[in-house]
mmJSON file of the N, C-alpha and C atoms, coordinates in Angstrom:
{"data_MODEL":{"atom_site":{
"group_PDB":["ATOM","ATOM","ATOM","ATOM","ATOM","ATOM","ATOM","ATOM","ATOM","ATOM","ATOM","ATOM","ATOM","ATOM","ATOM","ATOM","ATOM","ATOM","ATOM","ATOM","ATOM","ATOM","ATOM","ATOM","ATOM","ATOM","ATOM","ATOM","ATOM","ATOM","ATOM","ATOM","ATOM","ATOM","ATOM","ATOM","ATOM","ATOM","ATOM","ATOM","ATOM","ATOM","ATOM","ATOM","ATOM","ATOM","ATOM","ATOM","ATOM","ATOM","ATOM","ATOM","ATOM","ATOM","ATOM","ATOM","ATOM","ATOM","ATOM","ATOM","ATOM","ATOM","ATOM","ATOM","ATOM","ATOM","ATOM","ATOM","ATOM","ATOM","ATOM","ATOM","ATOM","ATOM","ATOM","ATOM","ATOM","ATOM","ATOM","ATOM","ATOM","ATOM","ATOM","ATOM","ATOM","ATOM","ATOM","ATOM","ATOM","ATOM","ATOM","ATOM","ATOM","ATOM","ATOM","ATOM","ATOM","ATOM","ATOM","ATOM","ATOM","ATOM","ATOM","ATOM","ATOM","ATOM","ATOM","ATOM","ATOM","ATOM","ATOM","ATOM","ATOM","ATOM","ATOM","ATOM","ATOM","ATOM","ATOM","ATOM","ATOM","ATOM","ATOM","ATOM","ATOM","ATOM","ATOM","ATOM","ATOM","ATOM","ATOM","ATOM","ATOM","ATOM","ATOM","ATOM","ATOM","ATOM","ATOM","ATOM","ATOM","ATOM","ATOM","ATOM","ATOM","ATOM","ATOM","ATOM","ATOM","ATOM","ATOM","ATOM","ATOM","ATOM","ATOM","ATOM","ATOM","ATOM","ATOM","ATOM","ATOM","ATOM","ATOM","ATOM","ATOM","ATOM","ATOM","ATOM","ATOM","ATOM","ATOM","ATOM","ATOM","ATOM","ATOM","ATOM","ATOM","ATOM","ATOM","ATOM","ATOM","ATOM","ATOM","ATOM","ATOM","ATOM","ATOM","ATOM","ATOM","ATOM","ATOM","ATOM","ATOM","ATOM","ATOM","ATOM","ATOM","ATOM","ATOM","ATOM","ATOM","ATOM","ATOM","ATOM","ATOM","ATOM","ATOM"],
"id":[1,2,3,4,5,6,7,8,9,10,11,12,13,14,15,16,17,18,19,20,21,22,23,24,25,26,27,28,29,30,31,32,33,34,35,36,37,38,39,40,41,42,43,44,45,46,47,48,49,50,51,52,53,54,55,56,57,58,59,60,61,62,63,64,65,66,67,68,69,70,71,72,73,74,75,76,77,78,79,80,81,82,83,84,85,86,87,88,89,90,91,92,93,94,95,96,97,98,99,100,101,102,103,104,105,106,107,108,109,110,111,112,113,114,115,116,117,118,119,120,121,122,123,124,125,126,127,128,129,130,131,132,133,134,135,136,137,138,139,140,141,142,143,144,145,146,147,148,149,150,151,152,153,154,155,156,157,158,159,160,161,162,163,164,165,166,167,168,169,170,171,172,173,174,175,176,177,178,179,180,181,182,183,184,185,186,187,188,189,190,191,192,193,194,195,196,197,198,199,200,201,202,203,204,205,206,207],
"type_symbol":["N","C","C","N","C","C","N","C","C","N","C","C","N","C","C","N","C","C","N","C","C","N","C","C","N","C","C","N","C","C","N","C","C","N","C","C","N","C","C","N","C","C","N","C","C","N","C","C","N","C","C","N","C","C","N","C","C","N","C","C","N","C","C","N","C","C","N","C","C","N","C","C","N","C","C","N","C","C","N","C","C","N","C","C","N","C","C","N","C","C","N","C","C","N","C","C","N","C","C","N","C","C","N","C","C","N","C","C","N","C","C","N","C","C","N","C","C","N","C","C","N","C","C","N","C","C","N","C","C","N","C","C","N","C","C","N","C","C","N","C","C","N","C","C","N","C","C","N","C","C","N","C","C","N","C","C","N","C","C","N","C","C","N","C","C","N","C","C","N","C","C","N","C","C","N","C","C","N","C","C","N","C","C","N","C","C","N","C","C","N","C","C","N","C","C","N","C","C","N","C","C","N","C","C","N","C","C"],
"label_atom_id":["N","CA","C","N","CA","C","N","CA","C","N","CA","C","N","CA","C","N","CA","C","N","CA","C","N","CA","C","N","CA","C","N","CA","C","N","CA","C","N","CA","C","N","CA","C","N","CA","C","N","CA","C","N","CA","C","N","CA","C","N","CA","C","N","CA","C","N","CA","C","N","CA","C","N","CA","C","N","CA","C","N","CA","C","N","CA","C","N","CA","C","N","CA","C","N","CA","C","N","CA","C","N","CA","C","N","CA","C","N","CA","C","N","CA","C","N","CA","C","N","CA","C","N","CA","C","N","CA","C","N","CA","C","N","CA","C","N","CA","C","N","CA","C","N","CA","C","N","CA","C","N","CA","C","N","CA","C","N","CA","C","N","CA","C","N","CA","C","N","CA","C","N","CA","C","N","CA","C","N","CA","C","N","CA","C","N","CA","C","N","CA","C","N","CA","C","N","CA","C","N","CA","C","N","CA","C","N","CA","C","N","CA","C","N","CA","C","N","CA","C","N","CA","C","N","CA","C","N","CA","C","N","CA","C","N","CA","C","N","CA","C"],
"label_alt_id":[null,null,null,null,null,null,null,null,null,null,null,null,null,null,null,null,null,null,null,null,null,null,null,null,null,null,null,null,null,null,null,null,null,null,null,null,null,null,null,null,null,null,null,null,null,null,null,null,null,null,null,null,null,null,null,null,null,null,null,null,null,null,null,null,null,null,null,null,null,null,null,null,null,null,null,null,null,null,null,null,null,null,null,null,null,null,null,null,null,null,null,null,null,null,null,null,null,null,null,null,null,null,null,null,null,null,null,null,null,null,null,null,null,null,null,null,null,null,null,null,null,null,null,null,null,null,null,null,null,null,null,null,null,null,null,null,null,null,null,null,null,null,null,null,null,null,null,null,null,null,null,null,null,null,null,null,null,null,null,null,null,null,null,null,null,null,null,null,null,null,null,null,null,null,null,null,null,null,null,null,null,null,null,null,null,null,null,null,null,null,null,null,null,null,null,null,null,null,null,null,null,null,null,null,null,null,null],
"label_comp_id":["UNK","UNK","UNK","UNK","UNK","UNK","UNK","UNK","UNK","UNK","UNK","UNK","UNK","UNK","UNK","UNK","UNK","UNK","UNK","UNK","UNK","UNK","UNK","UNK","UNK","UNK","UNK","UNK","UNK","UNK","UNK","UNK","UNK","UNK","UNK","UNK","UNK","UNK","UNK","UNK","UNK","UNK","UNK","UNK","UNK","UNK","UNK","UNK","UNK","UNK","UNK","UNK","UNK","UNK","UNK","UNK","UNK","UNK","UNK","UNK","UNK","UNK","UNK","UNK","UNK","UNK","UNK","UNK","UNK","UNK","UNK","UNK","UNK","UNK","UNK","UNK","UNK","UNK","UNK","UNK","UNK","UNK","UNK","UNK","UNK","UNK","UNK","UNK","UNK","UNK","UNK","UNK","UNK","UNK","UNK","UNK","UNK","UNK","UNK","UNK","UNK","UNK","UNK","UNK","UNK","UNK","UNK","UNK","UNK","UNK","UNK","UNK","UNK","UNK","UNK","UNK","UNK","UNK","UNK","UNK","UNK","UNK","UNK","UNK","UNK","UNK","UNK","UNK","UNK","UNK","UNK","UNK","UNK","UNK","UNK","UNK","UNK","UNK","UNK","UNK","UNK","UNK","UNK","UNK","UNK","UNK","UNK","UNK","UNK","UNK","UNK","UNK","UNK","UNK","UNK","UNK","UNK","UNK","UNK","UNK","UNK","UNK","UNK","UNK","UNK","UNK","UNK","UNK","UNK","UNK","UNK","UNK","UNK","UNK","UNK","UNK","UNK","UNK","UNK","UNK","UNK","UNK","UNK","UNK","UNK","UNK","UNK","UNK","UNK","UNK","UNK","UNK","UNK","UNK","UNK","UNK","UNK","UNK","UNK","UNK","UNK","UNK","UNK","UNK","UNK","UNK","UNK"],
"label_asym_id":["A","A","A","A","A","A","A","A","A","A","A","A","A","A","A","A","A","A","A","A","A","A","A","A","A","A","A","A","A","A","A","A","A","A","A","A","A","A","A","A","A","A","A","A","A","A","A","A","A","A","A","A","A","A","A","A","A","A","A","A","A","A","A","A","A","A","A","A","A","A","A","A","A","A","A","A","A","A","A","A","A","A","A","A","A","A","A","A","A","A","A","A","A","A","A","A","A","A","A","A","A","A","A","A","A","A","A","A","A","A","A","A","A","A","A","A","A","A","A","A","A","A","A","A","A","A","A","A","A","A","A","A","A","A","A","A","A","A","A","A","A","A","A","A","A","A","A","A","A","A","A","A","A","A","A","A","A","A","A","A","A","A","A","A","A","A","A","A","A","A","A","A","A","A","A","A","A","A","A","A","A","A","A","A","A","A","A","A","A","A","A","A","A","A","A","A","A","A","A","A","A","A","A","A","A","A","A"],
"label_entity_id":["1","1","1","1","1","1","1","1","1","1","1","1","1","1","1","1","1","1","1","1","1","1","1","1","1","1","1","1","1","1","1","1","1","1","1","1","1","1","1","1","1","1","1","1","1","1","1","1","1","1","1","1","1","1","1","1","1","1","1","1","1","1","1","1","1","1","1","1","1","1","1","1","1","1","1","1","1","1","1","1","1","1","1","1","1","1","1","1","1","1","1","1","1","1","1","1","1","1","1","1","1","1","1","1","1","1","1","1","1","1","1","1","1","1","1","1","1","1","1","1","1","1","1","1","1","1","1","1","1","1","1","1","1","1","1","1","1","1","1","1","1","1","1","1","1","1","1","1","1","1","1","1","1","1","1","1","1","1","1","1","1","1","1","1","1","1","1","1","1","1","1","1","1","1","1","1","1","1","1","1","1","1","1","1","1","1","1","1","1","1","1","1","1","1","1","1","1","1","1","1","1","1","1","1","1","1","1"],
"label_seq_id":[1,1,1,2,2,2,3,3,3,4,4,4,5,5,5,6,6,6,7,7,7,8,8,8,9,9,9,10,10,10,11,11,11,12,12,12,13,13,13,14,14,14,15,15,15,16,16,16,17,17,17,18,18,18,19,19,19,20,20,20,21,21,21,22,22,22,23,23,23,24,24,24,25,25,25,26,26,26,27,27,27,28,28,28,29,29,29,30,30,30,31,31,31,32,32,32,33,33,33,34,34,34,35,35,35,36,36,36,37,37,37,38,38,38,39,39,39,40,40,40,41,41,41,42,42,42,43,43,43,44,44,44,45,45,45,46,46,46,47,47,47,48,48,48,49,49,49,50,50,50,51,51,51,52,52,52,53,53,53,54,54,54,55,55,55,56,56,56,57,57,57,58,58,58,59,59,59,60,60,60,61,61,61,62,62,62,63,63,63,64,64,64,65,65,65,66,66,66,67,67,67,68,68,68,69,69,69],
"pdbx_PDB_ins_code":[null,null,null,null,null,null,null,null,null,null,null,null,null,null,null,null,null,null,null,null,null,null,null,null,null,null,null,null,null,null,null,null,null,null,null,null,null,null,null,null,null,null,null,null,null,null,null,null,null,null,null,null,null,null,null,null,null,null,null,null,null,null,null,null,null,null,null,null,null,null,null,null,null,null,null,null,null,null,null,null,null,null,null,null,null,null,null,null,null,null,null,null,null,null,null,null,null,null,null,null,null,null,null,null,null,null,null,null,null,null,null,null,null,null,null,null,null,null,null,null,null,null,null,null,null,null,null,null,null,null,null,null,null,null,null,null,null,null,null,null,null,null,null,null,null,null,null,null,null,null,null,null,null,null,null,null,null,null,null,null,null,null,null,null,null,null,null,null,null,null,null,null,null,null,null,null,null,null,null,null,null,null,null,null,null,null,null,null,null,null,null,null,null,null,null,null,null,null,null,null,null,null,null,null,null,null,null],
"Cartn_x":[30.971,31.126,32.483,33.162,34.145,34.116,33.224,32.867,31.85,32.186,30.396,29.028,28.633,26.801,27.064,27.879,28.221,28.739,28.829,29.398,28.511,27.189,26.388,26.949,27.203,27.498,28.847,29.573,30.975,31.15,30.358,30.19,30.011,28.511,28.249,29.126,29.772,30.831,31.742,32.199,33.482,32.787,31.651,31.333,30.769,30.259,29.763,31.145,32.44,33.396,34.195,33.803,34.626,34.059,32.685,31.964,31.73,32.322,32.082,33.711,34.478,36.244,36.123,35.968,36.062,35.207,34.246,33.783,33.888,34.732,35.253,36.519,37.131,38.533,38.477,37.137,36.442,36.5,35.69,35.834,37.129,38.008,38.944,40.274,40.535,41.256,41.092,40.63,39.991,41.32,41.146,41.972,42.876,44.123,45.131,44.454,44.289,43.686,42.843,41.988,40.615,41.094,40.942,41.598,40.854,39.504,39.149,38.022,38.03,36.977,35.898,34.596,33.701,34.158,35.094,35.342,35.052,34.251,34.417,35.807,35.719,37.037,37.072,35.9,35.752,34.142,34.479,33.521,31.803,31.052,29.888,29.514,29.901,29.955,28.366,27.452,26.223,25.811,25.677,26.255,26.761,28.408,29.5,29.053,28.415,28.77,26.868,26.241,24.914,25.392,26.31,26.955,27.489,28.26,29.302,28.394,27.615,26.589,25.901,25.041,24.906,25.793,26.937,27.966,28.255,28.684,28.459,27.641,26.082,25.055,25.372,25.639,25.616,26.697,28.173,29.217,28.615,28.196,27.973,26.589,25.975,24.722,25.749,26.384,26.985,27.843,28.503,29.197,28.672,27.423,26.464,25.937,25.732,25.043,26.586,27.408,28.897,28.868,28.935,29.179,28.141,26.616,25.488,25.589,25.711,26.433,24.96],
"Cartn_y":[30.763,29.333,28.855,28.095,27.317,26.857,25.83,25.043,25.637,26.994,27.445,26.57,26.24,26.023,24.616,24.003,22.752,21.831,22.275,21.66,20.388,20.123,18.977,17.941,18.536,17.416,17.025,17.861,17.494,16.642,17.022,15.794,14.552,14.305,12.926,12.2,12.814,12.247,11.949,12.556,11.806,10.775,10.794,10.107,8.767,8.734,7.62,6.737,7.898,6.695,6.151,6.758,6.023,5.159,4.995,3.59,2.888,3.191,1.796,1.71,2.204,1.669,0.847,1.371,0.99,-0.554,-0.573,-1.864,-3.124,-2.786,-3.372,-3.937,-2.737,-3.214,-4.505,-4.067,-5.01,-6.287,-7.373,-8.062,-8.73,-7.714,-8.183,-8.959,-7.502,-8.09,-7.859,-9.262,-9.391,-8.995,-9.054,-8.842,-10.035,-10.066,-11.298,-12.167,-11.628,-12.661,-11.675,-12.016,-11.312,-10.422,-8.996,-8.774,-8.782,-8.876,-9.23,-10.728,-10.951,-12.478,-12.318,-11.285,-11.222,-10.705,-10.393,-10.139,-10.771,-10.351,-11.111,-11.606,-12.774,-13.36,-12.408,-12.132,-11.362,-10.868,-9.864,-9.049,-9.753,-9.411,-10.288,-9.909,-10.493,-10.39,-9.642,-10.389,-9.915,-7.919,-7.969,-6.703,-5.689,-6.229,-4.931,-5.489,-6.159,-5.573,-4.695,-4.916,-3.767,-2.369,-2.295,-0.973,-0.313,-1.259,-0.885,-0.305,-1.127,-0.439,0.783,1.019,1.983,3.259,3.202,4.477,4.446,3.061,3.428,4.473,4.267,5.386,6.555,6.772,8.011,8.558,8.115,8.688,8.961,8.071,8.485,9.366,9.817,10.28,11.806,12.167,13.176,13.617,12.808,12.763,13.598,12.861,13.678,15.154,15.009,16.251,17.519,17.166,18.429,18.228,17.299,17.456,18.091,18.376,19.104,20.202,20.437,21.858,21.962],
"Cartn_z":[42.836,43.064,42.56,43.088,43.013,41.23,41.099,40.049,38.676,39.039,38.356,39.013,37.809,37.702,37.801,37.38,37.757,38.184,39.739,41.044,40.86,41.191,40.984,40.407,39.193,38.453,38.462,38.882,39.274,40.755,41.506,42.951,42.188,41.442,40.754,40.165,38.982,38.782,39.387,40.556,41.208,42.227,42.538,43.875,42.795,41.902,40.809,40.399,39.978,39.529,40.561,41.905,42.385,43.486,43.206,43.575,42.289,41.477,39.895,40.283,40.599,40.639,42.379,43.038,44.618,44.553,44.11,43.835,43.325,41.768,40.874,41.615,42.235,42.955,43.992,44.879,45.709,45.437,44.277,43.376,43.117,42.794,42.002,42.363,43.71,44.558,45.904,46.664,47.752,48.572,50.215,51.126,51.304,51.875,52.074,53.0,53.851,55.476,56.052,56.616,57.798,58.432,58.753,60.014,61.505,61.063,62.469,61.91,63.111,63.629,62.561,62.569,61.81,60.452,59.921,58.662,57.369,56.462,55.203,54.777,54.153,52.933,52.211,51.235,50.1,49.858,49.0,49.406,48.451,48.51,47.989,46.366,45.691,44.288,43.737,44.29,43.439,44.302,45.517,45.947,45.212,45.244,44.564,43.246,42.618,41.326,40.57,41.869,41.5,42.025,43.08,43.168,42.548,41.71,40.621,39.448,38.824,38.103,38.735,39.871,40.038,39.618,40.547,40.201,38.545,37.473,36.474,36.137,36.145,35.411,36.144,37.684,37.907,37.078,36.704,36.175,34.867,34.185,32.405,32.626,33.819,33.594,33.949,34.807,35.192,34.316,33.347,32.241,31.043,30.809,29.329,29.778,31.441,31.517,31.366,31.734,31.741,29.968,29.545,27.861,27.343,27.263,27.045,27.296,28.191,28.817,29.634],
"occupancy":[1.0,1.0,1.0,1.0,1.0,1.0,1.0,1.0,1.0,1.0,1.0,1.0,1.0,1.0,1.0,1.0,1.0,1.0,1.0,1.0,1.0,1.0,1.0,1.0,1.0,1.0,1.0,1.0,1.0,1.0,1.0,1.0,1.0,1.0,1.0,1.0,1.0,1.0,1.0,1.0,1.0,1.0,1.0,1.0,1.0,1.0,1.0,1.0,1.0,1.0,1.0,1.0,1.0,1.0,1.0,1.0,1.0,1.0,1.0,1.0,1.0,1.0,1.0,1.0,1.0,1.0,1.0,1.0,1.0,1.0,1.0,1.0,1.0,1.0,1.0,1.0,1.0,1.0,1.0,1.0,1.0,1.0,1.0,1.0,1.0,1.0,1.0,1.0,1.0,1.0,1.0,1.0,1.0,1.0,1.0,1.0,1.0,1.0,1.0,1.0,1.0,1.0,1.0,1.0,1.0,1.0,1.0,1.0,1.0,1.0,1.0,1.0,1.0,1.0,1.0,1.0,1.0,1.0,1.0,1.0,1.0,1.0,1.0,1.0,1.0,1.0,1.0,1.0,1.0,1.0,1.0,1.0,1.0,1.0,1.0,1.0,1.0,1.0,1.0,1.0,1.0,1.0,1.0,1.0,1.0,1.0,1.0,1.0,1.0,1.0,1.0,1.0,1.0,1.0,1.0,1.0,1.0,1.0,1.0,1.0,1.0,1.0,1.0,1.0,1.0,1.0,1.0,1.0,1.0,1.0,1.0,1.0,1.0,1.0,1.0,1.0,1.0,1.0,1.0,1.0,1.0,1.0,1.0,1.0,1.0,1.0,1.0,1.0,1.0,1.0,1.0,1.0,1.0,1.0,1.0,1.0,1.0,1.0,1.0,1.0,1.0,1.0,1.0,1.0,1.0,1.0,1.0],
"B_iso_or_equiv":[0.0,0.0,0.0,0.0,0.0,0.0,0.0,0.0,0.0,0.0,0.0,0.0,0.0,0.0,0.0,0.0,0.0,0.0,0.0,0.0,0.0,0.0,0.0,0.0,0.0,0.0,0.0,0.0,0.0,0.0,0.0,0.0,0.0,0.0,0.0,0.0,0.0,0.0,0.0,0.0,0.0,0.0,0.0,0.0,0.0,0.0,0.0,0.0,0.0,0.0,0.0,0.0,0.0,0.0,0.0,0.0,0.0,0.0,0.0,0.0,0.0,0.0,0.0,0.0,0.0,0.0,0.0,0.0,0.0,0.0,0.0,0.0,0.0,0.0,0.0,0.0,0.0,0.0,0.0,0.0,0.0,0.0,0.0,0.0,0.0,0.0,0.0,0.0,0.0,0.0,0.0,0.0,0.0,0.0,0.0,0.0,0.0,0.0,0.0,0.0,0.0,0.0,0.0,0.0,0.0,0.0,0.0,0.0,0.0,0.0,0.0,0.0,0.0,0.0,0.0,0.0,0.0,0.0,0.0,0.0,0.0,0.0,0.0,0.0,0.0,0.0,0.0,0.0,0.0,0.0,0.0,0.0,0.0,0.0,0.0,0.0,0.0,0.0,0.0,0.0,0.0,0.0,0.0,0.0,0.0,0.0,0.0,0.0,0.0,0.0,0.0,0.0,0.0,0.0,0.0,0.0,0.0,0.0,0.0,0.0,0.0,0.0,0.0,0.0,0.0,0.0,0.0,0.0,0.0,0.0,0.0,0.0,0.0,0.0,0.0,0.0,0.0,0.0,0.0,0.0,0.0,0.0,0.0,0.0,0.0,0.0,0.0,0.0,0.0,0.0,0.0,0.0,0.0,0.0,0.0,0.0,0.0,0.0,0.0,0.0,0.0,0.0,0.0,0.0,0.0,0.0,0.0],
"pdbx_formal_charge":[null,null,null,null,null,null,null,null,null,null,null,null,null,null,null,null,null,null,null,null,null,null,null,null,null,null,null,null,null,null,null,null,null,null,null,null,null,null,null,null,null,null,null,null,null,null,null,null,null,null,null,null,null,null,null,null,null,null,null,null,null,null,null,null,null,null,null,null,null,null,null,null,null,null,null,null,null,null,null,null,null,null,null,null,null,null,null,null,null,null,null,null,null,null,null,null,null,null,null,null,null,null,null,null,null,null,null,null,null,null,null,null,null,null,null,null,null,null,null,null,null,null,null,null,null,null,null,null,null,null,null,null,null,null,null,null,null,null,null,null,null,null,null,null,null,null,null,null,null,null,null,null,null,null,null,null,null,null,null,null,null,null,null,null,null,null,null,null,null,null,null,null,null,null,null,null,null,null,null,null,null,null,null,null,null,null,null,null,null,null,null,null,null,null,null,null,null,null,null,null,null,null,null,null,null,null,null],
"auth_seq_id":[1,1,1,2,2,2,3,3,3,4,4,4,5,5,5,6,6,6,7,7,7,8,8,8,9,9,9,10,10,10,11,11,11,12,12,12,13,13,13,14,14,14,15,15,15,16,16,16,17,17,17,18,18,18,19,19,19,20,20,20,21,21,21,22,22,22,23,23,23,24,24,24,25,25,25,26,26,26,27,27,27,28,28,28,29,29,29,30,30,30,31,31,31,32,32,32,33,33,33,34,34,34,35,35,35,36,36,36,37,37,37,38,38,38,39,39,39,40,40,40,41,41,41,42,42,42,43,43,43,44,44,44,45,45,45,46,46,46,47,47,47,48,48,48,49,49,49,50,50,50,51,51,51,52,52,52,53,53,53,54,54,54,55,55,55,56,56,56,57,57,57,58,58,58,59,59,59,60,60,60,61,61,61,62,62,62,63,63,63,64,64,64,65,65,65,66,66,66,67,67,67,68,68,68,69,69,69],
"auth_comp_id":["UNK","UNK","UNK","UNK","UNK","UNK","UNK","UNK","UNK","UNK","UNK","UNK","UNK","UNK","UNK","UNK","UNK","UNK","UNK","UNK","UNK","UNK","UNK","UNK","UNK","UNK","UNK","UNK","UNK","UNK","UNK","UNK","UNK","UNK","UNK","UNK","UNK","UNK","UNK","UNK","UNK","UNK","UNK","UNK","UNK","UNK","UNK","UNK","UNK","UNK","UNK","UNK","UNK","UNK","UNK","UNK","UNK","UNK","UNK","UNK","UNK","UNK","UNK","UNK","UNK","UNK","UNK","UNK","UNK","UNK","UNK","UNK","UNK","UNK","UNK","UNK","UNK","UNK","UNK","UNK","UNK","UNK","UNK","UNK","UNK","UNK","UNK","UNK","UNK","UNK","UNK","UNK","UNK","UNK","UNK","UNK","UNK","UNK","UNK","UNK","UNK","UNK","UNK","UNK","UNK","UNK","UNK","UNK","UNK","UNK","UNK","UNK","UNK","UNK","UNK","UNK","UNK","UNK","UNK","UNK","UNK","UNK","UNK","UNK","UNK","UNK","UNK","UNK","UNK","UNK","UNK","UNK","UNK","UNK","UNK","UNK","UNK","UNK","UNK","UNK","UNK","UNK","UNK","UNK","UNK","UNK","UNK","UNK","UNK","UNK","UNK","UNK","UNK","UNK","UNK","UNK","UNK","UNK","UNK","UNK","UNK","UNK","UNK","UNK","UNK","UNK","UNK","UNK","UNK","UNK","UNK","UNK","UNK","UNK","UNK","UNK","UNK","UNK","UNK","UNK","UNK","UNK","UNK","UNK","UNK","UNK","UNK","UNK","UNK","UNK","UNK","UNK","UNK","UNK","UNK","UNK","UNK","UNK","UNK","UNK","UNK","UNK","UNK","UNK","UNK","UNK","UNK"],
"auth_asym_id":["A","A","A","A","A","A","A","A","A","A","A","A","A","A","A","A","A","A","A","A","A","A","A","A","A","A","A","A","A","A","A","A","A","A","A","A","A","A","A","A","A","A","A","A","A","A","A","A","A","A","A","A","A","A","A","A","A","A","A","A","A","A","A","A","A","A","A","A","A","A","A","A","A","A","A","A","A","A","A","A","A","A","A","A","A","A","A","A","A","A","A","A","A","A","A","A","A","A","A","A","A","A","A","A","A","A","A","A","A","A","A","A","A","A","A","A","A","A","A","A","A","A","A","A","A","A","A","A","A","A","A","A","A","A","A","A","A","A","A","A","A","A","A","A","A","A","A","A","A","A","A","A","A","A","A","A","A","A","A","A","A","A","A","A","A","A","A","A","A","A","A","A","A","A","A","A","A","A","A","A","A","A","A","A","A","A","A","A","A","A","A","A","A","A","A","A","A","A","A","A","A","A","A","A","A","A","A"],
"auth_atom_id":["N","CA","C","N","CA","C","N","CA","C","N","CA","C","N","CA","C","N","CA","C","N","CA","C","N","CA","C","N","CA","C","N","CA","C","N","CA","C","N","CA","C","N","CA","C","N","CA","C","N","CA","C","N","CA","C","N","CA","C","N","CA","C","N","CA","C","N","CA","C","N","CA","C","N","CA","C","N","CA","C","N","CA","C","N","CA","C","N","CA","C","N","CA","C","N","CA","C","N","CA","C","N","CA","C","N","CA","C","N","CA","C","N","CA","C","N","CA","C","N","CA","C","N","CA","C","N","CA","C","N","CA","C","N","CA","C","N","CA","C","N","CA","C","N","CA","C","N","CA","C","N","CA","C","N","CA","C","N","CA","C","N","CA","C","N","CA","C","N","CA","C","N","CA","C","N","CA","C","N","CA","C","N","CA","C","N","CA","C","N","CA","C","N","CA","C","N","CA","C","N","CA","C","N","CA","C","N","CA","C","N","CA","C","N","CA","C","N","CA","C","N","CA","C","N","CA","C","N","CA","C","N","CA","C","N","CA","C","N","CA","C"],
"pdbx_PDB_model_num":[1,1,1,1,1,1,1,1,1,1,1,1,1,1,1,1,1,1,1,1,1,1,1,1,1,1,1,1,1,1,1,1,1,1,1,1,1,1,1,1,1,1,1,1,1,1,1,1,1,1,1,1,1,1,1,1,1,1,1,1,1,1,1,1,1,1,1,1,1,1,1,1,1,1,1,1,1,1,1,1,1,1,1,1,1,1,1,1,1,1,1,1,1,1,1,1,1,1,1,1,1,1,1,1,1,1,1,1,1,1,1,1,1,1,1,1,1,1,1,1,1,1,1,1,1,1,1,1,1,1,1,1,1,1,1,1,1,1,1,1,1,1,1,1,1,1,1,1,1,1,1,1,1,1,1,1,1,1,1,1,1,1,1,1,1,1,1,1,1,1,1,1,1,1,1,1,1,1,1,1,1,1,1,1,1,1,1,1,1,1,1,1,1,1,1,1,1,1,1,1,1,1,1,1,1,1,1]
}}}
């Protein structure tokens, strides 16, 4: 294997922080102008920020399990 025994947990972690960052970013800084007709302004706060939590726990859960060994 590429990763050893812990590919798993190496997917989680990258796919967790970067829906707690991609989200947060979401939030933070919205787009300049629409680019199409149906487009959000900005993205829906209560939404991205239960996503954002989600990927949080997956990262610190994928986190403890590589530090445990």
């Amino acid at each position: 294997m590429v990763l050893g025994d812990d590919l798993l947990a190496w997917l989680v972690l990258a796919l967790g922080g970067a829906l707690f960052v991609g989200n947060l970013a979401a939030i933070a800084r919205p787009p300049d102008a629409p680019r199409d007709e149906g487009a959000l302004e900005r993205a829906p706060v209560t939404r991205s920020l239960a996503m954002a939590a989600i990927g949080l726990v997956a990262a610190v859960w994928a986190l403890a399990s590589l530090i445990a060994g």
